[in-house]
C-alpha positions in Angstrom: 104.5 78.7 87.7 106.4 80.7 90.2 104.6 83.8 91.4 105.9 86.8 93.1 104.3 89.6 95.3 106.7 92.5 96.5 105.8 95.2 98.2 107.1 98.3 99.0 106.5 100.5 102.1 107.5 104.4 101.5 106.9 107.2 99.3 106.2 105.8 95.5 107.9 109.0 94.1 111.3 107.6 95.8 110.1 103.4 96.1 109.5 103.4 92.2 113.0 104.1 91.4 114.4 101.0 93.0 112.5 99.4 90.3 114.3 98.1 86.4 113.4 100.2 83.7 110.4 98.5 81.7 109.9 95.6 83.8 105.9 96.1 84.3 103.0 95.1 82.3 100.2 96.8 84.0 99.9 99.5 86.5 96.5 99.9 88.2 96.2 102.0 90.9 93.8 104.9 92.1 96.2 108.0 93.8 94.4 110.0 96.5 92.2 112.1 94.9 92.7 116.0 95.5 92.0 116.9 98.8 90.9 113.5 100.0 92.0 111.1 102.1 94.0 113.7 104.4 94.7 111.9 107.4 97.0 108.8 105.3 97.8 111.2 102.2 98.2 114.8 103.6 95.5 115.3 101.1 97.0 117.5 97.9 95.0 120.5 97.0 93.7 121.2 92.9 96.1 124.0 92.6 99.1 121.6 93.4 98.0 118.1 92.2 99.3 118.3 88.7 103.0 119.3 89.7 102.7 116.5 92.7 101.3 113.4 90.1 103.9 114.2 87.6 107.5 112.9 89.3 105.3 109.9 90.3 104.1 109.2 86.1 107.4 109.7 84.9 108.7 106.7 87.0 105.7 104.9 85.7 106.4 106.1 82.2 110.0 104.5 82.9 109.3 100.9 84.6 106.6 100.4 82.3 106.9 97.8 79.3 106.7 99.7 76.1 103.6 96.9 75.5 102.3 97.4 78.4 99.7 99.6 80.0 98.6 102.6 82.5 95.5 102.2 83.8 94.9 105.8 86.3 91.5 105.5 88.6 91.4 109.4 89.1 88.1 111.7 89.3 88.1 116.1 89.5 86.4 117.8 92.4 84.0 120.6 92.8 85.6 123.8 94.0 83.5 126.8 94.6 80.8 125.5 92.9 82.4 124.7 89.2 84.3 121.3 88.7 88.2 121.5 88.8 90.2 120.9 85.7 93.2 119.2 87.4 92.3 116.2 85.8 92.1 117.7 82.6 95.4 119.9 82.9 97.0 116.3 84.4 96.0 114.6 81.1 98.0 117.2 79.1 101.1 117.3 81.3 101.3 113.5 81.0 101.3 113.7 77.2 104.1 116.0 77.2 106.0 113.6 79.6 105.8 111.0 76.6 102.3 109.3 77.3 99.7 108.1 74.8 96.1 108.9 76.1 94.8 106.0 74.3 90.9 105.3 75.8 88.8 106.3 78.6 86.9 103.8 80.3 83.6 105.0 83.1 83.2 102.6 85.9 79.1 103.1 86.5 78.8 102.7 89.8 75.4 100.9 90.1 74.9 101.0 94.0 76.0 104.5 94.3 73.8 106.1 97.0 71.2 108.9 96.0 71.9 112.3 96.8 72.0 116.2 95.7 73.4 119.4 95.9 72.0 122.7 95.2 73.5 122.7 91.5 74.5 119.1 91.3 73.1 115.6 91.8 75.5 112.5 93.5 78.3 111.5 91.3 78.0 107.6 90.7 80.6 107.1 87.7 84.7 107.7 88.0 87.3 107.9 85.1 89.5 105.2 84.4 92.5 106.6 81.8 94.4 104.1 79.9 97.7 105.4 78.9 100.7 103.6 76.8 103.9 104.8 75.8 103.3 102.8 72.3 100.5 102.9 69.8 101.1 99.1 69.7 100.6 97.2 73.1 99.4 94.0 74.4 94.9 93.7 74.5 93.6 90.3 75.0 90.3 91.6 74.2 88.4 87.9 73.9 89.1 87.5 77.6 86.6 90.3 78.4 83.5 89.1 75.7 80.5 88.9 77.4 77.3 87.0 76.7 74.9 88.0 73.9 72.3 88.1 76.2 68.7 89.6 75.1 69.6 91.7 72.6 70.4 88.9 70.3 67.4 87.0 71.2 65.3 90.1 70.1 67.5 92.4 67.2 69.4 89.4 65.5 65.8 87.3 65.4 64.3 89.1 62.0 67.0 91.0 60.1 66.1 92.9 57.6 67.7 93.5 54.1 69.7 96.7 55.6 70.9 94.5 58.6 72.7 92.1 56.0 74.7 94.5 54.5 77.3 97.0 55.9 75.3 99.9 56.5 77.1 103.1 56.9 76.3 105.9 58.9 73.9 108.5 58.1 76.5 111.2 59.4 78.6 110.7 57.2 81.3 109.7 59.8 82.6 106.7 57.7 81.6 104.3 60.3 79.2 101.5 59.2 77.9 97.9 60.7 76.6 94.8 59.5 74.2 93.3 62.1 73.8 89.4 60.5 78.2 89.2 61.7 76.6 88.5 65.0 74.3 85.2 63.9 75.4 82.4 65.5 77.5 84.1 68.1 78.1 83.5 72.2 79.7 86.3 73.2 80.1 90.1 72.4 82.8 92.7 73.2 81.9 95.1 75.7 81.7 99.0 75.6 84.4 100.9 77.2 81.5 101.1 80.6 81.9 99.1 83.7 79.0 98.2 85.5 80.6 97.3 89.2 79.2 98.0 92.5 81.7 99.9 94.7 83.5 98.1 97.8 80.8 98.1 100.4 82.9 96.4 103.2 85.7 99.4 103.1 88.6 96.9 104.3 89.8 99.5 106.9 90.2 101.4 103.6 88.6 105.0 102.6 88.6 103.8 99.1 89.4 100.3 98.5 88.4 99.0 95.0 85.3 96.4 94.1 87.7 93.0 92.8 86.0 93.2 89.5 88.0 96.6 88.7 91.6 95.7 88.3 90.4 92.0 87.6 88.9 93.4 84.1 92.0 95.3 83.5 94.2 92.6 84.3 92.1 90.1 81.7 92.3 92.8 78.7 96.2 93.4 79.3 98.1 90.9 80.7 98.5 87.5 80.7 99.8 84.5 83.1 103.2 85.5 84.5 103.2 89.0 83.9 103.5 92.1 86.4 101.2 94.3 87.9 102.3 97.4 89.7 100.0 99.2 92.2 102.0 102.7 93.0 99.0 103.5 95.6 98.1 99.9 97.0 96.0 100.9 99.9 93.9 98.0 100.9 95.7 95.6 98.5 92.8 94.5 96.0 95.4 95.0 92.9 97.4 92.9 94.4 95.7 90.3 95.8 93.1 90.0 92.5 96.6 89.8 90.3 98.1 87.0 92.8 95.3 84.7 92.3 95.1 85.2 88.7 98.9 84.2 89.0 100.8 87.2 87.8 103.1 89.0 89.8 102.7 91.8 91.6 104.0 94.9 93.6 102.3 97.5 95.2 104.0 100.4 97.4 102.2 102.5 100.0 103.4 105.2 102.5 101.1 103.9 105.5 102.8 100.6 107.2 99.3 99.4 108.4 98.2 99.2 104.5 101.4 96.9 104.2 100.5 94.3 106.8 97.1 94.5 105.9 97.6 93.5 102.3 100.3 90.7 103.6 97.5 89.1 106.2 95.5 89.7 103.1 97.8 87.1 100.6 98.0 84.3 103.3 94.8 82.9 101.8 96.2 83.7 98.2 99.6 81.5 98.8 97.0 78.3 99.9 95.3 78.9 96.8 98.7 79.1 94.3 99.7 76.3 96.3 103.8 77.5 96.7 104.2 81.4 95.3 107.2 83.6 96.4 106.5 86.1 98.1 109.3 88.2 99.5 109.7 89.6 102.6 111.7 90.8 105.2 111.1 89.6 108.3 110.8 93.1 111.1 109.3 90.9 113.9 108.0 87.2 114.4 104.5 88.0 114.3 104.6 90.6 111.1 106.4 90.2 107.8 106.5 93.7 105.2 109.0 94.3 102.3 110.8 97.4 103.9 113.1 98.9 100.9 
């Protein structure tokens, strides 16, 4: 299978329009938060976020595949004590631009360092957004099953007459179970919270992803030969995660160290696929980058 990395070095609100109109299965990507990373992002204040994310998501909207999926790594800040509601006020905008706000996954972060504030403690969870542009898109949900684990060993060993039958809720809610459909079964589906340790070793990168992360996504919603878009690729870990799991990829960044990072980073990743094509454009002998 041939496989194909591209990447693009420039502004993604200008680099995604050299891309065809619903040629990508999955986008993963985590845009600098507001106010963060100021000295590669200029850092984007609350106030302005919203009307600054939106030109980039309606490209998105456009190059996605209408079975494909957005996958947006974003998290609010605290301002003045209160948290902001630019994430909140983003999620609406975005529906208005023609998005579906289908789930919302929580990546746990398990090593997250202790910590507190006078009216807060440390955050140690961030907001993963799925969005679609149709209520009917590609989930391979049995690649993500995991192991029964204890809880069958324990709650499936002595059922009981209720557990045998489809009990419904209490609440009234219409919502119902029947525990004895899990005898005799490996695997479970997971909840919609990740358990992943953040990137310790930063990759010269303020905010580089754990390789679990888009690895999940890229499991639950694509398959062999599809395309992965990273609008914000930073440190690469999209890219290089959806390269050995031979799909494509592309990934665009403003800062030109980012880009020859990520392409000393997919060296090892060509050994591994044996003969993938990756495009470049050769700028000088020693360093190869997609310019566009």
């Amino acid at each position: 299978m041939e496989i194909k990395t591209d990447i693009y070095l420039g502004d993604s609100k200008e680099q995604l329009k050299k891309l065809p109109s619903n040629s990508v299965n999955l986008i993963v990507t985590s845009p600098p938060y507001a106010d963060q990373r100021k000295d590669t992002y200029g850092g984007i204040i609350p106030d302005n976020y919203v009307d600054w994310f939106l030109p980039i998501s309606k490209q998105l909207l456009r190059v996605l595949n209408p079975t494909g999926t957005f996958i947006l790594n974003i998290k609010e800040k605290v301002v003045d004590g209160e948290r902001s509601t630019y994430v909140m006020e983003l999620i609406l905008e975005m529906r208005k631009q023609g998005w579906l706000w289908t789930e919302e996954f929580i990546w746990h972060k398990k090593n997250s360092y202790p910590g507190k504030w006078p009216n807060r403690f440390r955050d140690s969870w961030e907001r993963l957004l799925q969005f679609n542009k149709d209520r009917k898109f590609n989930m391979y949900q049995e690649e993500v099953m995991v192991p029964m684990g204890d809880w069958a060993k324990t709650r499936l060993k002595n059922l009981s007459d209720t557990d045998k039958i489809r009990d419904n809720s209490k609440v009234g809610s219409g919502f119902g179970k029947n525990i004895s459909n899990w005898l005799d079964r490996d695997k479970a589906y997971p909840t919609n919270v990740l358990h992943l340790a953040t990137e310790c070793n930063n990759k010269n990168h303020s905010a580089a992803f754990p390789e679990e992360l888009p690895e999940w996504f890229i499991k639950l919603f694509t398959k062999e030969g599809d395309t992965v878009l990273d609008p914000f690729m930073g440190s690469g870990t999209t890219l290089v995660v959806a390269s050995r799991m031979k799909r494509n990829s592309i990934g665009i960044d403003i800062v030109p160290e980012y880009c020859e990072m990520v392409n000393k980073q997919l060296k090892p990743v060509e050994l591994y696929l044996l003969e993938p094509k990756v495009k470049y454009e050769k700028i000088k002998p020693e360093r190869r980058i997609a310019v566009r």
